[in-house]
C-alpha positions as CSV (number, residue, x, y, z in Angstrom):
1,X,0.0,0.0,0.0
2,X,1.4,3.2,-1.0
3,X,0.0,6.4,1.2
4,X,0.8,10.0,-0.2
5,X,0.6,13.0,2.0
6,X,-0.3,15.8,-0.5
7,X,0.3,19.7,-0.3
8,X,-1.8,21.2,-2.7
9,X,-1.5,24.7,-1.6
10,X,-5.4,25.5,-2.2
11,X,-4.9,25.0,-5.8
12,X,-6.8,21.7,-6.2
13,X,-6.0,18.7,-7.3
14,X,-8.6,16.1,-9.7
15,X,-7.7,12.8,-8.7
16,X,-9.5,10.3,-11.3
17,X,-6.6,12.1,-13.7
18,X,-3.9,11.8,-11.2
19,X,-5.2,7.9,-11.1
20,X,-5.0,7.5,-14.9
21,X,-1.7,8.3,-14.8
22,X,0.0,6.0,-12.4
23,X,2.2,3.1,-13.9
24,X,1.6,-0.3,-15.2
25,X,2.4,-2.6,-13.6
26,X,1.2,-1.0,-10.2
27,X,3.5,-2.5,-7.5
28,X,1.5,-1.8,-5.0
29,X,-2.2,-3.2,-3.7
30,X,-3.8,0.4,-3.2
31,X,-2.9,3.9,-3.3
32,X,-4.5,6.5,-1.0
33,X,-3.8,10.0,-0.8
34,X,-4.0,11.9,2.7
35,X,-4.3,15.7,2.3
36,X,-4.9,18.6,5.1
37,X,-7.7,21.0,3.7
38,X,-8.0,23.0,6.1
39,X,-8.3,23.9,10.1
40,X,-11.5,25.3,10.6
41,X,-13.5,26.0,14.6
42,X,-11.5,24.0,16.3
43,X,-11.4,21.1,13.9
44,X,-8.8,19.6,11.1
45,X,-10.4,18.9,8.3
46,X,-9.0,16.4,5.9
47,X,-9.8,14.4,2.6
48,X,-8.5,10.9,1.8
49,X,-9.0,9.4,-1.8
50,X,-8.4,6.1,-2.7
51,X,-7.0,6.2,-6.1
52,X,-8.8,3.6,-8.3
53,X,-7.4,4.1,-12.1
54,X,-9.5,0.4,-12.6
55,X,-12.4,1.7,-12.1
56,X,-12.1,4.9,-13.2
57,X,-13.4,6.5,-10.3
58,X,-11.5,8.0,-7.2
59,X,-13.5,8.2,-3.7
60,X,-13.3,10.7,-1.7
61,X,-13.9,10.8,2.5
62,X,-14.0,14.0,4.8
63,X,-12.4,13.4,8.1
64,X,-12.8,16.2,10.7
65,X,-10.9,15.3,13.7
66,X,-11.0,18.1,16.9
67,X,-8.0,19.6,17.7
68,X,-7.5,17.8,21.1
69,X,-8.5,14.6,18.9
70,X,-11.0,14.3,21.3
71,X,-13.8,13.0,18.3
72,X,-13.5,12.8,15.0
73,X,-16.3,11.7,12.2
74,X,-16.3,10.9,8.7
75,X,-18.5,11.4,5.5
76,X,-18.5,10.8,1.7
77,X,-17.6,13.6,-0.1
């Protein structure tokens, strides 16, 4: 499993492209990337995509996690 922590600097990103892209043969069982969008009310917000160029589509999950990582919660994005 390869995990990727990505900086995109508030200029986006489109995964399903990045996923079309990735090398044949893919050494690796899955591919996730992990990237901080923000810190908002007392809570991180992140996004984590599974990169699925098989498919064709990318998921996406919001993870908001408090800043004394007291709770945290996640939904589809």
């Amino acid at each position: 499993m390869l995990i990727v922590f990505l900086n995109a600097g508030g200029g986006g990103w489109t995964p399903n492209r990045v996923a079309k892209q990735l090398p044949h043969p893919l050494h690796f069982a899955a591919v996730w990337v992990v990237g901080l969008q923000y810190v908002e009310a007392g809570e991180y917000v992140y996004s984590v995509t599974e990169l699925n160029e098989s498919e064709g589509n990318s998921f996406t999950w919001r993870i908001r996690i408090l800043r004394d990582f007291d709770s945290w919660a996640v939904s589809s994005c």
